[in-house]
C-alpha positions in Angstrom: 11.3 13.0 -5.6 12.1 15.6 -2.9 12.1 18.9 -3.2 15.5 19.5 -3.4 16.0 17.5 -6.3 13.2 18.6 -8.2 14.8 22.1 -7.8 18.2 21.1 -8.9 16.4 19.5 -12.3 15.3 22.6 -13.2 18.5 24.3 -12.0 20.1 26.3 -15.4 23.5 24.8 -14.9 21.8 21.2 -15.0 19.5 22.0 -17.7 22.5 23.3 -19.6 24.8 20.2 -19.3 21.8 18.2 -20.3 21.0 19.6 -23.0 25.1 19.4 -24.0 24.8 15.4 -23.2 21.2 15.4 -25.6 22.1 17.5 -28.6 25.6 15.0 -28.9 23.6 12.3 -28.7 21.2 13.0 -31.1 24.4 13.9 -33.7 26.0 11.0 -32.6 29.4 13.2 -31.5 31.5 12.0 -28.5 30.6 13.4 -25.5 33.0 14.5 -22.5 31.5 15.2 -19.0 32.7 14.9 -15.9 31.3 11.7 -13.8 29.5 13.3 -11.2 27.4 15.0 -14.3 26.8 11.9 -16.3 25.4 10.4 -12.8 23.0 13.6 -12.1 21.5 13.2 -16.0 20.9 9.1 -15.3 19.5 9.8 -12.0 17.4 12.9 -14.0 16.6 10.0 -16.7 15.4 7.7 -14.0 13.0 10.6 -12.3 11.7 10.4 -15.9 11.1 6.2 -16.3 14.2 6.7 -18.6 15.7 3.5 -17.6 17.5 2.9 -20.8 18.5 6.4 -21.2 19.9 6.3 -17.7 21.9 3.2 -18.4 23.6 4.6 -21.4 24.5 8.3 -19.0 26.2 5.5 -16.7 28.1 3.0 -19.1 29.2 6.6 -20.6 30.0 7.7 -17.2 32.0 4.2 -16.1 34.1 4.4 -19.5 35.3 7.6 -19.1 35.7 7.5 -15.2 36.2 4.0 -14.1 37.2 5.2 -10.6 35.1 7.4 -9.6 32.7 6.8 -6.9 29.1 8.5 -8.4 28.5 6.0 -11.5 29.2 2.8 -8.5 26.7 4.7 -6.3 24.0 4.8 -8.6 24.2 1.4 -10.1 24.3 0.2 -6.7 21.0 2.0 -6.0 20.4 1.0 -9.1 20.1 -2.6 -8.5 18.9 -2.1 -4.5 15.8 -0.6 -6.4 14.9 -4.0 -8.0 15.4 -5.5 -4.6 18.6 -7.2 -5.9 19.8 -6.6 -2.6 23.1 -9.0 -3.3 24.3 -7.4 -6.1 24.1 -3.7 -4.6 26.0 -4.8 -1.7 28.7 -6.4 -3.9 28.8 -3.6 -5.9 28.7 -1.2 -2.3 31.7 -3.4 -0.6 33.4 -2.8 -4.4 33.9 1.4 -3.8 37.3 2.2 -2.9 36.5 5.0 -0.9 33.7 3.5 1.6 34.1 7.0 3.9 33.1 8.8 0.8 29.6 10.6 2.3 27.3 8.7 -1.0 28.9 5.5 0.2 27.9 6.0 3.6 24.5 7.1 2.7 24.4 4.0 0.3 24.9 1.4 3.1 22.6 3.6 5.5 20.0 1.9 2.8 21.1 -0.9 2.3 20.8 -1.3 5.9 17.4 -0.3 6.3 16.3 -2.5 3.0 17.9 -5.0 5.2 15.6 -4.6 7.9 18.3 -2.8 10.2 17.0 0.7 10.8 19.1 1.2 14.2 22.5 -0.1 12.8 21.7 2.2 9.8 21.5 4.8 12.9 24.4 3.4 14.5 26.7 4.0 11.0 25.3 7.6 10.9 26.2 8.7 14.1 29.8 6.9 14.0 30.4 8.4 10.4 29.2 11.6 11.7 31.9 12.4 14.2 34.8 11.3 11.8 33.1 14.4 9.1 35.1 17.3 8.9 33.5 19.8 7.0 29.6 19.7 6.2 28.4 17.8 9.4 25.3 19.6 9.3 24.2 18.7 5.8 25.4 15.2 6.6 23.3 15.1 9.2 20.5 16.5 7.4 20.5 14.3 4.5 20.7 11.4 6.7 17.4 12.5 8.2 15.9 12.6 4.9 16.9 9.0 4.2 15.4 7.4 7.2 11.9 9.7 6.3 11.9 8.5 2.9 12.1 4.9 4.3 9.1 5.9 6.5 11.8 5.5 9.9 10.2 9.0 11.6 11.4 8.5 15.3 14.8 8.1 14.2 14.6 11.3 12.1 13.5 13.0 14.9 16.6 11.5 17.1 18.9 12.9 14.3 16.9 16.5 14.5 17.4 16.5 17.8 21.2 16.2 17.3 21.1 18.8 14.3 19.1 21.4 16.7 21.7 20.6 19.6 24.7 21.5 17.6 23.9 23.5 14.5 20.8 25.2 15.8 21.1 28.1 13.0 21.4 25.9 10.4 19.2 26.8 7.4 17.4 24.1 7.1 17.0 22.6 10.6 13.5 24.7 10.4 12.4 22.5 7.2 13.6 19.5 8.9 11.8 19.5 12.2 8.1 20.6 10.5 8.6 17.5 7.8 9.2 15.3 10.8 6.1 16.5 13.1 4.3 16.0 9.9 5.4 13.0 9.7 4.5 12.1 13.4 1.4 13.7 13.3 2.0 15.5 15.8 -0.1 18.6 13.7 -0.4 21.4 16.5 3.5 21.3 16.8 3.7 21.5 13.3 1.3 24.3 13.3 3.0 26.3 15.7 6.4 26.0 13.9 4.7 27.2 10.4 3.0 30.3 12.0 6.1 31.6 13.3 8.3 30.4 9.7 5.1 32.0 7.6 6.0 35.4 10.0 9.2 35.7 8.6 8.7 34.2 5.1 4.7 35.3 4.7 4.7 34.9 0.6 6.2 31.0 0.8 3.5 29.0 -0.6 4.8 26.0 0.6 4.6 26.9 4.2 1.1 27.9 3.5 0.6 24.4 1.7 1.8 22.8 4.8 -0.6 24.2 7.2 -3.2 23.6 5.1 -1.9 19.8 5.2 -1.8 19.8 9.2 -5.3 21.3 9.5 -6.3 18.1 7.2 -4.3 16.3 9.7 -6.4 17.0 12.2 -9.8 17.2 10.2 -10.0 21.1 10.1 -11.3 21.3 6.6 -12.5 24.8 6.4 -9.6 25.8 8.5 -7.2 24.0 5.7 -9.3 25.9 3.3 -8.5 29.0 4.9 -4.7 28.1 4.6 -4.6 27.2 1.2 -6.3 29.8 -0.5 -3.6 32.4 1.0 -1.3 29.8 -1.0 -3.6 30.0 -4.6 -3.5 34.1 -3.8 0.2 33.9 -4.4 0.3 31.0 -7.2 -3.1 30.3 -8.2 -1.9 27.8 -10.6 0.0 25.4 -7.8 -0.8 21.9 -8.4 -0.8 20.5 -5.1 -2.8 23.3 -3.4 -5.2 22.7 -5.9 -5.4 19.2 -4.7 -5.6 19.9 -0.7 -8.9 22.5 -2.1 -10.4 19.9 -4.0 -9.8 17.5 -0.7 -11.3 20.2 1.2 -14.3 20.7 -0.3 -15.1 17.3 -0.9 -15.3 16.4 2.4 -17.2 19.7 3.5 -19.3 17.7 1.1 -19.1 20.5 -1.9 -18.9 17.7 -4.4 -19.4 20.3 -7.8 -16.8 21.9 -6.7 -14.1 19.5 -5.8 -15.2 17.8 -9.2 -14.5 20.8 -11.3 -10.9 21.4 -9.8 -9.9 18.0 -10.6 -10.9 18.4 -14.4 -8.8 21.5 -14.2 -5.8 19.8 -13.0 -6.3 16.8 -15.3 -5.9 19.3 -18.0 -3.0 20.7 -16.9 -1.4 17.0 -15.6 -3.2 14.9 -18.1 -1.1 11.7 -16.9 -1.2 12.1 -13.2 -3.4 8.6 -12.2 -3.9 9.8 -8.7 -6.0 12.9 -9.8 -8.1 10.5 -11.9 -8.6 8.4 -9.2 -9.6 11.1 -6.7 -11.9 12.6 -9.0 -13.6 8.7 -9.6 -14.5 8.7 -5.8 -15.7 11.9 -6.2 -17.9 11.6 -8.6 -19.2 8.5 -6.8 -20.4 10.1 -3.8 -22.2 12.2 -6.3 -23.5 8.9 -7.4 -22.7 9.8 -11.6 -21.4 6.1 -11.7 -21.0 6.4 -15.5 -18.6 8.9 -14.9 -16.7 7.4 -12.4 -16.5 4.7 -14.1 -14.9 6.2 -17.4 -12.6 8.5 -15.1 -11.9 5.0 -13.0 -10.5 3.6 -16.2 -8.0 6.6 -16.6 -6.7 6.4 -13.1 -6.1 2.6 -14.1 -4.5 3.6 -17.2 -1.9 6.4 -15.7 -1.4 3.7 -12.7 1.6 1.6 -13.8 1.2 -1.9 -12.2 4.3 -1.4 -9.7 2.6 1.4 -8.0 1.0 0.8 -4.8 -1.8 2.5 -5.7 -3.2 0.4 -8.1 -4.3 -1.6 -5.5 -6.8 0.9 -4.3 -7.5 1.7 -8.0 -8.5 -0.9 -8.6 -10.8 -2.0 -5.3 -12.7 1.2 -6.2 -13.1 0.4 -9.8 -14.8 -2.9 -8.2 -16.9 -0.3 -6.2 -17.8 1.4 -9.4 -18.8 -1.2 -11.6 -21.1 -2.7 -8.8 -22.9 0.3 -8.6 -23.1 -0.4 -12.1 -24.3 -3.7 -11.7 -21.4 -5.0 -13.9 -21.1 -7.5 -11.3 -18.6 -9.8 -13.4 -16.1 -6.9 -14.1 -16.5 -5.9 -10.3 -15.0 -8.9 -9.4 -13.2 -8.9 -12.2 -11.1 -5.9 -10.5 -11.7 -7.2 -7.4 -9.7 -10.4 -8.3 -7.0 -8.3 -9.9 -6.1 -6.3 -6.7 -6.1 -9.4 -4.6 -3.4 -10.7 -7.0 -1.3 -7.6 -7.1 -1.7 -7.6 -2.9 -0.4 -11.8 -2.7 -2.8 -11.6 0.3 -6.2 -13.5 -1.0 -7.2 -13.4 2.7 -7.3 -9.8 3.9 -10.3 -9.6 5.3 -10.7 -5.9 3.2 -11.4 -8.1 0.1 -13.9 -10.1 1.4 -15.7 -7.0 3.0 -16.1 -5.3 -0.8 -16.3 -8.8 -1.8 -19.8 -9.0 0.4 -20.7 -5.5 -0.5 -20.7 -6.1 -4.2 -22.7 -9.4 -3.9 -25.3 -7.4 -1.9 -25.3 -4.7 -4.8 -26.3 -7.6 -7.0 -28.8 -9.3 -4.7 -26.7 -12.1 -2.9 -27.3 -12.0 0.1 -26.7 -15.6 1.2 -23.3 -15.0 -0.7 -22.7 -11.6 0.7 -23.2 -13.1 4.4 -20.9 -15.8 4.0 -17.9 -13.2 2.8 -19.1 -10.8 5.8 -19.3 -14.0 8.5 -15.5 -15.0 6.4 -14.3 -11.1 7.3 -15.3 -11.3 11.1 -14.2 -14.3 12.0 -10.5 -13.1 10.7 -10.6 -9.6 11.8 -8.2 -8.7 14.4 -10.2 -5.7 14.9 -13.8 -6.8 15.1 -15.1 -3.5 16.3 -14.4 -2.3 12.7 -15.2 -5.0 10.7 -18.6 -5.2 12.2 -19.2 -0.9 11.7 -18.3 -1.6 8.0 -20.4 -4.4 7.2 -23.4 -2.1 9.0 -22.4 0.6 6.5 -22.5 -1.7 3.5 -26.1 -3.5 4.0 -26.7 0.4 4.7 -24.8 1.8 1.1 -26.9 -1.4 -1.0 -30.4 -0.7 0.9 -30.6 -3.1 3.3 -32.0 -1.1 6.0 -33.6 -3.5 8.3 -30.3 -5.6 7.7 -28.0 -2.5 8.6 -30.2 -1.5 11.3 -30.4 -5.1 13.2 -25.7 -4.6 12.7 -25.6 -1.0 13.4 -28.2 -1.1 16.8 -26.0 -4.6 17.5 -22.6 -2.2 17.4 -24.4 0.7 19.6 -25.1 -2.0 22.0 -21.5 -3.2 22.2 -19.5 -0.6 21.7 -20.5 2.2 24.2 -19.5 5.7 24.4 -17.2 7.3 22.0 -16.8 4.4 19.9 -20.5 3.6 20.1 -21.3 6.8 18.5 -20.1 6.3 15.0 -23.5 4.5 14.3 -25.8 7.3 15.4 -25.9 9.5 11.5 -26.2 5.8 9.9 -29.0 4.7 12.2 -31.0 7.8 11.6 -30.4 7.3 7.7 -31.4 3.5 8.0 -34.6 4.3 10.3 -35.5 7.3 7.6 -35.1 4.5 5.1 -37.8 2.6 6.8 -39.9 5.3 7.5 -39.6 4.9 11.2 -40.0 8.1 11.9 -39.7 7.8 15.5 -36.4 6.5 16.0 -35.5 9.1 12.4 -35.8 11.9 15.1 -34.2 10.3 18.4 -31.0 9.4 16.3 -31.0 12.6 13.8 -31.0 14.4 16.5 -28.1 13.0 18.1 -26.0 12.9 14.7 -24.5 16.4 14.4 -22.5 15.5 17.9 -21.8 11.9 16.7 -20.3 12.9 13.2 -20.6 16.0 11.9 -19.3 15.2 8.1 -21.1 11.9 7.7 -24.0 13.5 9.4 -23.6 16.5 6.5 -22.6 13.8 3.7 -25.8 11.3 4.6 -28.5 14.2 4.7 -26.9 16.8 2.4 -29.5 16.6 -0.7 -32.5 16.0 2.0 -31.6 19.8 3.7 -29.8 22.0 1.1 -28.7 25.3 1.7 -29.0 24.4 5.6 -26.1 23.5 8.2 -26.1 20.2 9.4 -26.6 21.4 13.5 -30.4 22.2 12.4 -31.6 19.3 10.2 -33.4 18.1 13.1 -35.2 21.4 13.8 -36.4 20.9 9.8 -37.0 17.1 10.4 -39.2 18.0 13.3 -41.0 20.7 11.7 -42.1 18.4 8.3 -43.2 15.8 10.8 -45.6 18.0 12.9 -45.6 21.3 11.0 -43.7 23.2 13.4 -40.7 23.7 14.8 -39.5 21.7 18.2 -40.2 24.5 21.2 -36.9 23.7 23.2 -34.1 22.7 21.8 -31.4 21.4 24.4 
C-alpha cells in the first residue's frame, strides 16, 4: 500500500464515512453513500483481506450508482488481481467514459499485466496532452503505476517530463528520490535527501530513506547513523526499527538485532517478515531451537500467496537441518519447490546438497552439487556457494580443495571472496600456516564475513587486527611490521 493511501485510511473524513457505512450495517439500516465512497471503503476492506466485506461496499455501490465509473474500476482491478485478465478487460472496454483519468490508469495496467509496458507509456503520454486540469498529478500517479509494477526506467522518463514542465510541483521531490531508489542509483538519492532533510530536518521518512540508501550501498554504520536521527524524533517507528535491527545484524551485533525484533513482534504480533528476519538471526547466533520455533511463526503469518513463503520456507529447511530433522528439512524443502513450479532451480538443489551434508551424505550431497553446476548459468557462483556449504557443515578439507579451486580460477576481485573462508577452513584444520597467509589478507577481501567468521574467536576487537592477535597466540608476540 503506498503511502498515500495509508494516509488517506487514517484520514478523519474517511474514518468518519466508515464508520457511518459499519454502524448501519451492523443495525441492519439502509445505507446511502455516494459511489466514489462506497469504492474507497471496499478498496479500504481489501487493504484489510476483507474480500467479502469489499464485495458487499461494491454490490451496494453498483445498486445505488449503476453508472458511475469508481464501483467498474475496482471490480475491474478486482478481477485483474486474480489474473482474470479477460474479464477485467471486458469489464474496462464496458466504462462509458474511457477518458475518465481511473479508466486510463486501469488500461495503463492492464497493459502492463499484458506484458506491454511501452504502449502502457504510449497511452500515458497521449492521454496526457488531451488533460486539462491536474496534468501534473496525472503524471505523477502514472509514475507510481509503472513503479509499483517494478517498470523503473519508464518512471524515470515520466519524472523527466514532470521536472521539465511542472518543476515546482510538490511532489516531484518525492518522485525522483523513490525512483533513484529504485535504480540504485544511492549517491543520487543521497544527495537529493540531504538537501530535502535541509529544509524538512524533523521528516523521519527522509531520514528512513537515507538510512535505506546507505544499506544500498553497504554503509551499515553510516545507515545506523541515519536512522537513529529518525528513532530520536519517533522512537517507536516500525520500519526504522527494522533498518537498526538490519544494521546491526550485519555489523554482526546479533543480541542486539535479536532483541529489537522481539520488540516489534510485540508491537506487530502478525507481521511474518519480522518473524522470519529474526529466525535468520537467531541462526547466525546458531540457537537453532529458537529459530526454529520463530521459523514456524514466520510460516504461520506467511499466507501461501505471498512470495515470501518461498524463502520462508527454504530457510525453515536450513533450520531443521541444523537440527538434524533431516526429513522435515526436506520436507520444507519440497514445499517451496512446489510453491516456485520450478523443481529445477539449481538454488534447490544447492540447499538440497547442503542439507544432505548436514546429515552425512556426502555421495548424495555431491550428486545435487555436480546436478547445480552442470545447470548454472552462472558457474562462478554456484561453485563459491557449494565451497561455503562443505565450509557451513565442516567439511574443511572438502571446502578447502572448492574454495583454493575458485581462487585459482577466478582472479582478482572476484577471486577474493574466498580469502575469509579459506582462512576459516585452514583454521579448521589447524593449518596454521596458511590460517595466517589468508587471515591476513581477509579484512581487504571482505570485511563483514571477515567480522562474521571470526567474531566469537576475537571479541571486543576490530576485525583489521585479528591477524596481529592470530600472530601473537602463535608465537607469543606480536608481528614487528605490519604492511
Amino acid at each position: 500500500m503506498r503511502e498515500e493511501d495509508e494516509a488517506y485510511f487514517k484520514d478523519p473524513e474517511f474514518l468518519e464515512y466508515l464508520q457511518k457505512y459499519e454502524q448501519a450495517r451492523e443495525n441492519n439500516e439502509p445505507v446511502y453513500m455516494d459511489a466514489e465512497e462506497l469504492t474507497d471503503i471496499a478498496e479500504f476492506y481489501m487493504t484489510q483481506n476483507r474480500e467479502e466485506d469489499a464485495n458487499q461496499a461494491i454490490s451496494l455501490a453498483l445498486s445505488l450508482h449503476p453508472d458511475s465509473v469508481d464501483p467498474q474500476i475496482f471490480l475491474a482491478r478486482q478481477q485483474m488481481f486474480h489474473d482474470n485478465l479477460d474479464e477485467s478487460i471486458e469489464i474496462a472496454s464496458s466504462i462509458p467514459d474511457q477518458n475518465d483519468r481511473e479508466t486510463i490508469f486501469l488500461w495503463t495496467e492492464l497493459l502492463i499485466r499484458s506484458e506491454k509496458p511501452d504502449e502502457a507509456l504510449q497511452l500515458i503520454v497521449l492521454k496526457f496532452e488531451e488533460q486539462e486540469e491536474e496534468k501534473a498529478m496525472f503524471l505523477y500517479d502514472a509514475a507510481c503505476i509503472f513503479i509499483d509494477y517494478q517498470h523503473y526506467e519508464i518512471a524515470d522518463q515520466l519524472t523527466e517530463i514532470l521536472e521539465k514542465d511542472f518543476p515546482k510541483y510538490s511532489k516531484l521531490k518525492k518522485l525522483k528520490i523513490d525512483v533513484m531508489m529504485f535504480l540504485e542509483k544511492y549517491d543520487e538519492a543521497i544527495t537529493l535527501l540531504q538537501r530535502f532533510l535541509e529544509e524538512q530536518p524533523y521528516n523521519t521518512t527522509a531520514w528512513r530513506t537515507i538510512a535505506e540508501a546507505h544499506v544500498g550501498k553497504s554503509n551499515f554504520m553510516e545507515a545506523l547513523d541515519s536512522v537513529e536521527y529518525c528513532l530520536a524524533i519517533n522512537p517507536e517507528n516500525p520500519q526504522a526499527l527494522m533498518i537498526k535491527a538490519h544494521c546491526l545484524f550485519h555489523m554482526n551485533h546479533l543480541d542486539q538485532a535479536h532483541e529489537i525484533y522481539l520488540k516489534l513482534q510485540k508491537n506487530i504480533p502478525e507481521d511474518g517478515r519480522l518473524y522470519y528476519m529474526d529466525a535468520v538471526t537467531l541462526a547466525n547466533m546458531e540457537k537453532f531451537d529458537a529459530a526454529r520455533e520463530t521459523i514456524a511463526k514466520a510460516l504461520q503469518y506467511t499466507p501461501n500467496e505471498d512470495e515470501d513463503r518461498i524463502q520462508v520456507l527454504m530457510h525453515k529447511a536450513y533450520i531443521e537441518s541444523k537440527c538434524h530433522n533431516i526429513n522435515e528439512a526436506l520436507k520444507a524443502l519440497e514445499d517451496a519447490m512446489l510453491l516456485h513450479k520450478n523443481q529445477e532451480d539449481i538454488e534447490y538443489h544447492l540447499l538440497m546438497g547442503e542439507i544432505l551434508l548436514e546429515n552425512n551424505k556426502e555421495k548424495e550431497a555431491a550428486e545435487q552439487f555436480e546436478f547445480a553446476y552442470n545447470k548454472s548459468e552462472n558457474k562462478q557462483q554456484t561453485l563459491l556457494t557449494i565451497g561455503i556449504a562443505y565450509a557451513e557443515t565442516m567439511h574443511y578439507d572438502t571446502a578447502v580443495t572448492v574454495l583454493e579451486s575458485y581462487a585459482k580460477d577466478y582472479k582478482g576481485k572476484d577471486g577474493v571472496i574466498v580469502i575469509p573462508y579459506l582462512a576459516y577452513c585452514y583454521k579448521k584444520i589447524h593449518d596454521q600456516e596458511n590460517y595466517l597467509k589468508y587471515l591476513r589478507k581477509a579484512v581487504s577481501a571482505d570485511r563483514e564475513i571477515t567480522e562474521f567468521l571470526f567474531a566469537k574467536d576475537y571479541p571486543s576487537i576490530q576485525p583489521e587486527e585479528y591477524y596481529l592477535y592470530a600472530f601473537k597466540n602463535a608465537f607469543g608476540r606480536f608481528p614487528e611490521a605490519w604492511e
